[in-house]
C-alpha positions as a LaTeX table, in Angstrom:
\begin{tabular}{lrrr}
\hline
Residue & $x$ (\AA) & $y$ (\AA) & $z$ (\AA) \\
\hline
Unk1 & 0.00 & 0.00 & 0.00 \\
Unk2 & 1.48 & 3.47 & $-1.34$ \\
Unk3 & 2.31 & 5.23 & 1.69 \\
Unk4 & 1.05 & 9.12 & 2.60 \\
Unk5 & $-1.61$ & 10.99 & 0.36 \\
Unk6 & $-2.18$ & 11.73 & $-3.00$ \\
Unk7 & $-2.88$ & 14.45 & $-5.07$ \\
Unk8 & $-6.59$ & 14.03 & $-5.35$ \\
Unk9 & $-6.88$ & 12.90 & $-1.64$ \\
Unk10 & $-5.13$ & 16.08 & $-0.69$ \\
Unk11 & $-7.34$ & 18.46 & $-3.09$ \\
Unk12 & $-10.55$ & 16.43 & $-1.66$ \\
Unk13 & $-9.76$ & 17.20 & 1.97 \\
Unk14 & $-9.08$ & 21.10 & 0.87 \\
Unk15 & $-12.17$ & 21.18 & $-1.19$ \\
Unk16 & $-14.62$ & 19.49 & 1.57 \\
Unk17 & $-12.59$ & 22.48 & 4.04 \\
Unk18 & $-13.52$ & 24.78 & 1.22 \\
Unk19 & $-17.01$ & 24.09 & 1.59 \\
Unk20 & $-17.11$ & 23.87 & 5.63 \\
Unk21 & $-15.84$ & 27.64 & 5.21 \\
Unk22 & $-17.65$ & 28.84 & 2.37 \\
Unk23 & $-21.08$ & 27.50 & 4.50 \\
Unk24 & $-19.65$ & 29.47 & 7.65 \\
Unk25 & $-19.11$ & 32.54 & 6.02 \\
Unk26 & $-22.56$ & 32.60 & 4.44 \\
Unk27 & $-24.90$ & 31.02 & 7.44 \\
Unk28 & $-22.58$ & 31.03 & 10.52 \\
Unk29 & $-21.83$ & 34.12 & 12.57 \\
Unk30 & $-18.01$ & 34.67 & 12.38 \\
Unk31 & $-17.79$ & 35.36 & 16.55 \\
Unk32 & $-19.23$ & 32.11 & 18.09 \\
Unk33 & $-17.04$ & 28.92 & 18.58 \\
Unk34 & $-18.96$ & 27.11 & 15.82 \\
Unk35 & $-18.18$ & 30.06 & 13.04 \\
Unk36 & $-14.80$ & 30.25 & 14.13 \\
Unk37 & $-13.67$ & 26.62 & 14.10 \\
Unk38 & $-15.13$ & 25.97 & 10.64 \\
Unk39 & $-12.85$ & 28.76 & 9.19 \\
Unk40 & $-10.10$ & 27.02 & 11.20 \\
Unk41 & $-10.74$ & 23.86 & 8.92 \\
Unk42 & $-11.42$ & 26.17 & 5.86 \\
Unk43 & $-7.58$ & 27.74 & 6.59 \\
Unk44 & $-6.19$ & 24.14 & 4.84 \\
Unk45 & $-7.73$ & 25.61 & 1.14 \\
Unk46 & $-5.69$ & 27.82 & 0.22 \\
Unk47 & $-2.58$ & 27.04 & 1.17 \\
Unk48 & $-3.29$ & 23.49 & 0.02 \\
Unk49 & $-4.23$ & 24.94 & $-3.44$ \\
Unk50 & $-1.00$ & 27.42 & $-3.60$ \\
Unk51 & 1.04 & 23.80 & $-3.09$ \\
Unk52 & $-0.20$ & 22.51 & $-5.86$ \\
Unk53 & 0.31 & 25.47 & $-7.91$ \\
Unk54 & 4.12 & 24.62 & $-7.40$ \\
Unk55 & 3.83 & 21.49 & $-8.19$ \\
Unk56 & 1.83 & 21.69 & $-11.03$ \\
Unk57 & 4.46 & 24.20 & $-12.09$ \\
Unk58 & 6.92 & 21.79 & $-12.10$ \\
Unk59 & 5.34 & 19.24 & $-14.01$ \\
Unk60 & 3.07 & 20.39 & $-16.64$ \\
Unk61 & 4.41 & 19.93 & $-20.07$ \\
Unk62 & 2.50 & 23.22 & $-20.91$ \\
Unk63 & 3.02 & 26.70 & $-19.27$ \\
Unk64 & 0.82 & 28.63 & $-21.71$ \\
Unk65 & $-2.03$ & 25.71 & $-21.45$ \\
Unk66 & $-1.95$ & 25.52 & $-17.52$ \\
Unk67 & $-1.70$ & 29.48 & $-17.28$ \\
Unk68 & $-4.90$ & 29.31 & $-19.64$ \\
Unk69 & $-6.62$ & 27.31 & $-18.01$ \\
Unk70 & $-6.81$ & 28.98 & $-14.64$ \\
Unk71 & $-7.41$ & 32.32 & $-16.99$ \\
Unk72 & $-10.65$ & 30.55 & $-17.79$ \\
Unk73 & $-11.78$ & 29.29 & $-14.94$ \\
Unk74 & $-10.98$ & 32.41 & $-13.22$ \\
Unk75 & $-13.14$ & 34.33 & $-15.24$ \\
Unk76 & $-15.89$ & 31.65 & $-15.02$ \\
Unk77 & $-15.59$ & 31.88 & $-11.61$ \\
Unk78 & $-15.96$ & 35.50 & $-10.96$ \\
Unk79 & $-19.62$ & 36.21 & $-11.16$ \\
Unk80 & $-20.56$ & 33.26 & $-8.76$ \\
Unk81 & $-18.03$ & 34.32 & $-6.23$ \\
Unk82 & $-18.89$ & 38.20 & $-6.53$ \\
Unk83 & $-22.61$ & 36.83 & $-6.21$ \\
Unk84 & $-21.67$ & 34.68 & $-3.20$ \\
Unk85 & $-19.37$ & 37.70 & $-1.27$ \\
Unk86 & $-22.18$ & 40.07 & $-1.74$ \\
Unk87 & $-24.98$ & 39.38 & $-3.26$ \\
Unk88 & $-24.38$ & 41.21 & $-6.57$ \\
Unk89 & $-22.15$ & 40.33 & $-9.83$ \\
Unk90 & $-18.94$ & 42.61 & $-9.72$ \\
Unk91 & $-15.60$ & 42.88 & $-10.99$ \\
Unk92 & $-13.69$ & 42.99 & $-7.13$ \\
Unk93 & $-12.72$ & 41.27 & $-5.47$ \\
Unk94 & $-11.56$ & 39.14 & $-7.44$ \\
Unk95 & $-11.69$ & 34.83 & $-6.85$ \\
Unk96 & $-9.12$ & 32.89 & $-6.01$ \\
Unk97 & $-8.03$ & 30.94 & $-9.09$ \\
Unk98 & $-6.74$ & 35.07 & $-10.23$ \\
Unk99 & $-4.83$ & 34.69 & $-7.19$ \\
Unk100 & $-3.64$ & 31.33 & $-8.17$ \\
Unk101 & $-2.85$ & 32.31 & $-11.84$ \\
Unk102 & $-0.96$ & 35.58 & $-10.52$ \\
Unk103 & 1.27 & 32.49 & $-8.37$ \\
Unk104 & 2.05 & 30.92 & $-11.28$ \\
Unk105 & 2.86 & 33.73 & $-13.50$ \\
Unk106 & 5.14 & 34.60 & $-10.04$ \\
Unk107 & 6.77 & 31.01 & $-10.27$ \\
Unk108 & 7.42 & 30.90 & $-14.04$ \\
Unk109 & 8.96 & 34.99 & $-14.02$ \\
Unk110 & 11.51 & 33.36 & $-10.95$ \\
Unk111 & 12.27 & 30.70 & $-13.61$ \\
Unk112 & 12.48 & 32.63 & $-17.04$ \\
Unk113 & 13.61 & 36.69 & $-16.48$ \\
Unk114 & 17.59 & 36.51 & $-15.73$ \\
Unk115 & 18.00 & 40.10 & $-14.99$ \\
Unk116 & 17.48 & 39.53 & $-11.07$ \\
Unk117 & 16.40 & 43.27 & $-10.57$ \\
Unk118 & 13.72 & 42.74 & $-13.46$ \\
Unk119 & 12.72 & 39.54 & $-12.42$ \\
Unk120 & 11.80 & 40.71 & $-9.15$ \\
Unk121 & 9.86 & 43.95 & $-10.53$ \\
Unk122 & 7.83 & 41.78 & $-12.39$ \\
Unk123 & 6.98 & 39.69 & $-9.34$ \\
Unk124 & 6.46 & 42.61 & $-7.39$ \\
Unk125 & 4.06 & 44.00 & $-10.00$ \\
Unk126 & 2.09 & 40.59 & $-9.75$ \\
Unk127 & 1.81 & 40.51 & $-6.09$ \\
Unk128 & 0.40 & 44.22 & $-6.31$ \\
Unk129 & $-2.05$ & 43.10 & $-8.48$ \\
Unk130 & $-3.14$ & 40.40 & $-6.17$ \\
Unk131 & $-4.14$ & 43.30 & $-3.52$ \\
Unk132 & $-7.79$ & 42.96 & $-4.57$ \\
Unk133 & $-8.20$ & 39.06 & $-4.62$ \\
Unk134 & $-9.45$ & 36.55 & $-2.18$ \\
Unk135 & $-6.12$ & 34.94 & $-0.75$ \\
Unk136 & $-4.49$ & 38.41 & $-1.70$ \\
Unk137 & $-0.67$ & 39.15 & $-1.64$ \\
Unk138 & $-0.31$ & 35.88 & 0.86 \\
Unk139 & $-1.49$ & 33.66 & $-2.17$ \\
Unk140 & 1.62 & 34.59 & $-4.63$ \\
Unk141 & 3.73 & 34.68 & $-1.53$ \\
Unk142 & 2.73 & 30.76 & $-0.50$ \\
Unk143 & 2.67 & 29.62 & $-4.12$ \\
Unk144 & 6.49 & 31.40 & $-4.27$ \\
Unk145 & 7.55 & 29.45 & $-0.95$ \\
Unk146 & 6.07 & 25.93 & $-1.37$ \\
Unk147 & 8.58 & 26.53 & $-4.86$ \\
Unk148 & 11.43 & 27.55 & $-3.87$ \\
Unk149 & 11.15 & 25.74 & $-0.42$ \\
Unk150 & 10.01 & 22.30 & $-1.31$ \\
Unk151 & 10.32 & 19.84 & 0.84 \\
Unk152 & 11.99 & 22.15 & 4.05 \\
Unk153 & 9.28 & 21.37 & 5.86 \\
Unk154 & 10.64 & 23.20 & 8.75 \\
Unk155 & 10.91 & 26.52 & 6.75 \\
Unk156 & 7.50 & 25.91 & 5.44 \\
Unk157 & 6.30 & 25.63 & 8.68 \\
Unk158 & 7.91 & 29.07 & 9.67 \\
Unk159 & 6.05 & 30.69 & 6.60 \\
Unk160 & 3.02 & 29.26 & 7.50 \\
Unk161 & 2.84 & 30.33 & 11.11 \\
Unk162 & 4.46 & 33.73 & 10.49 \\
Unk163 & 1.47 & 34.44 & 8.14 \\
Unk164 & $-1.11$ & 32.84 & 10.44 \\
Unk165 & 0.25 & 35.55 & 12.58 \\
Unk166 & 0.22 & 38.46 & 10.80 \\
Unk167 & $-3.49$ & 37.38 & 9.90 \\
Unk168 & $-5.00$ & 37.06 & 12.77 \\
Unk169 & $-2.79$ & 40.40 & 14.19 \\
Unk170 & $-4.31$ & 42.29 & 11.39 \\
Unk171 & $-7.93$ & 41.54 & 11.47 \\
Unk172 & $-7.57$ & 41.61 & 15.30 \\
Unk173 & $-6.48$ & 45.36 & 14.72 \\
Unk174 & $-9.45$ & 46.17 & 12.08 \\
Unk175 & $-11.82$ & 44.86 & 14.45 \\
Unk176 & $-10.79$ & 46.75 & 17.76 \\
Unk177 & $-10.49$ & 50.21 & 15.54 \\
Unk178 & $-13.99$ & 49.17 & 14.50 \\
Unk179 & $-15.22$ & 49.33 & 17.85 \\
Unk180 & $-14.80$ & 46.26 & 19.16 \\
Unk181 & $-12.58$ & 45.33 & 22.41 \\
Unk182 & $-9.37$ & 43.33 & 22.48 \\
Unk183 & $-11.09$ & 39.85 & 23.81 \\
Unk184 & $-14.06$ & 40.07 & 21.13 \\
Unk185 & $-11.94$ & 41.10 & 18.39 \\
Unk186 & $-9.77$ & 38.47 & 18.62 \\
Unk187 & $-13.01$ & 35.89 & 19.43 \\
Unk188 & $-13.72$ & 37.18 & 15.85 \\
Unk189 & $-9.85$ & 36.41 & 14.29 \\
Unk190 & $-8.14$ & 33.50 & 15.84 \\
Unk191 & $-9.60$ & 30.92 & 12.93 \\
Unk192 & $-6.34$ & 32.42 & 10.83 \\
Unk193 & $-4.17$ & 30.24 & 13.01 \\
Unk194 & $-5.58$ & 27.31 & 10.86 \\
Unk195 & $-3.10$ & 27.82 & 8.40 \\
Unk196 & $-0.71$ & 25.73 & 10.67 \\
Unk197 & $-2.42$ & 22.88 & 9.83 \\
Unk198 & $-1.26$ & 23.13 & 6.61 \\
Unk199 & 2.47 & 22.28 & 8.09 \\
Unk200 & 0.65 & 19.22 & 9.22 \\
Unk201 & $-1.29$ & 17.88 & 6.01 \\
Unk202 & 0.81 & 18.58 & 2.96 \\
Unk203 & 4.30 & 16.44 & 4.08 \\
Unk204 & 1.87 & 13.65 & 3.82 \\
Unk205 & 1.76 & 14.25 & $-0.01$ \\
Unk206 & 3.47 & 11.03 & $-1.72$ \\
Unk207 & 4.32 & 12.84 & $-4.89$ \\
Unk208 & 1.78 & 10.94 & $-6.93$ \\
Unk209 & $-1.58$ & 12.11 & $-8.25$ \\
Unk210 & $-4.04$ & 9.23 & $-7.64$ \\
Unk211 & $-7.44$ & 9.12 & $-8.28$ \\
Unk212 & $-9.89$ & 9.13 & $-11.51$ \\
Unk213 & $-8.53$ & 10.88 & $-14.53$ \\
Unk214 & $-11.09$ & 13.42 & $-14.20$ \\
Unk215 & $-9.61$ & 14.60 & $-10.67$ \\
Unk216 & $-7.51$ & 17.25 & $-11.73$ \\
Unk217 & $-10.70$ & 19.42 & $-13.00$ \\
Unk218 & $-12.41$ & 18.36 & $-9.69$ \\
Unk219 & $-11.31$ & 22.13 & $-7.61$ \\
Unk220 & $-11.56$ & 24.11 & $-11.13$ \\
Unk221 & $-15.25$ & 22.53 & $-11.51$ \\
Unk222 & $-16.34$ & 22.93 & $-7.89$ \\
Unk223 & $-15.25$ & 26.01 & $-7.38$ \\
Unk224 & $-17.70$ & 28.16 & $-9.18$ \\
Unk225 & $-20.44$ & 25.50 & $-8.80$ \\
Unk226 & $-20.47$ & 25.36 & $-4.89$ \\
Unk227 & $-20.63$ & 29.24 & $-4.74$ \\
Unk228 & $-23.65$ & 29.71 & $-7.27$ \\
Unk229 & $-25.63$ & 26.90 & $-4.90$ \\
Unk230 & $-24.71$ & 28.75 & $-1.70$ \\
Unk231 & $-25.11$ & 32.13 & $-3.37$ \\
Unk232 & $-28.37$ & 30.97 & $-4.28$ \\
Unk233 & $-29.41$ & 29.73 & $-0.79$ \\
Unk234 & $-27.90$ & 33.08 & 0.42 \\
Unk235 & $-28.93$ & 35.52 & $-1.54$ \\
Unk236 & $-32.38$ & 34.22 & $-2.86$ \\
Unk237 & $-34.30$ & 31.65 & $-1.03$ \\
Unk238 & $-33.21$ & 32.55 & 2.65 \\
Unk239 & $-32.90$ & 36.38 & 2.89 \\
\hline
\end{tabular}
């Protein structure tokens, strides 16, 4: 029996967290126990997805086809997730395949630009232009790290936690200058620290893909599909 996890086991897990999350943000209120520990599971997505950005990277026989294909899905999965986030279609933010595609355009400019002082203009651009995307500026940085870092688990680790950090710092901050004291602010901000589990999950991954053939669409496919449904329940048929 092949030891650790595969690919597809490793998207599954981060796409059933997806949904835990996506459902928390939509029915559950952010400040009780319940609200916060299902974004504490839903903390394993992203990073999860950012991994396999990397890896994908280094094993796709087609940059411009890969790069397309999260162009496509990203714009197919725009209107569902602007619908979802607030009830409306709109251009920003933007999902979280942009964020993803913006990583791998990060990735492949660290690869191909040899003028070090343009390459990392370029990648600076790119991480500005993640500034208005779910996953944001700490989506290029992961999918940057889990490249350059693979397999230093311990580093990785260091990453992950120093962003879980800064996270939950941050929205402690916007909450307490919104009003709200020091205790309750952080009641509403500690689910960041989920990232961690991240340093936990992905050194199980056995290098091989696994599952059906049609598992690497699975996270392009449910992406947009779970937010219309939810946006649906959200927007139309419980407000």
């Amino acid at each position: 029996m092949q030891k650790g996890l595969t690919g597809f086991q490793l998207k599954a897990i981060a796409i059933i967290a997806m949904f835990v999350d996506h459902i928390a943000w939509a029915f559950v209120d952010t400040g009780t126990l319940l609200g916060q520990m299902m974004h504490f599971v839903g903390r394993l997505t992203g990073p999860t997805m950012c991994f396999f950005i990397a890896e994908g990277y280094r094993k796709t026989r087609s940059f411009p086809r890969y790069l397309l294909r999260l162009g496509v899905f990203a714009l197919i999965s725009q209107l569902p997730f602007t619908y979802y986030s607030m009830g409306r279609p709109g251009l920003i933010p933007l999902n979280v395949i942009y964020t993803l595609a913006l990583g791998l355009l990060a990735i492949h400019c660290l690869e191909v630009i040899p003028n070090e002082g343009q390459r990392w203009a370029v990648i600076a651009l790119l991480i500005f232009l993640s500034m208005w995307a779910d996953w944001s500026v700490f989506g290029v940085l992961l999918c940057l790290a889990f490249y350059t870092k693979r397999d230093d688990w311990p580093r990785l680790a260091f990453v992950l936690t120093v962003m879980a950090v800064v996270l939950t710092v941050g929205q402690t901050a916007a909450n307490m200058s919104a009003g709200l004291g020091l205790a309750t602010a952080l009641g509403h901000s500690w689910f960041h620290l989920g990232m961690v589990l991240n340093a936990i999950v992905l050194p199980l991954y056995n290098g091989e893909r696994g599952g059906p053939s049609w598992g690497r669409w699975m996270f392009y496919v449910f992406y947009p599909l779970h937010l219309a449904v939810i946006a649906l329940l959200r927007w139309r048929f419980l407000v």
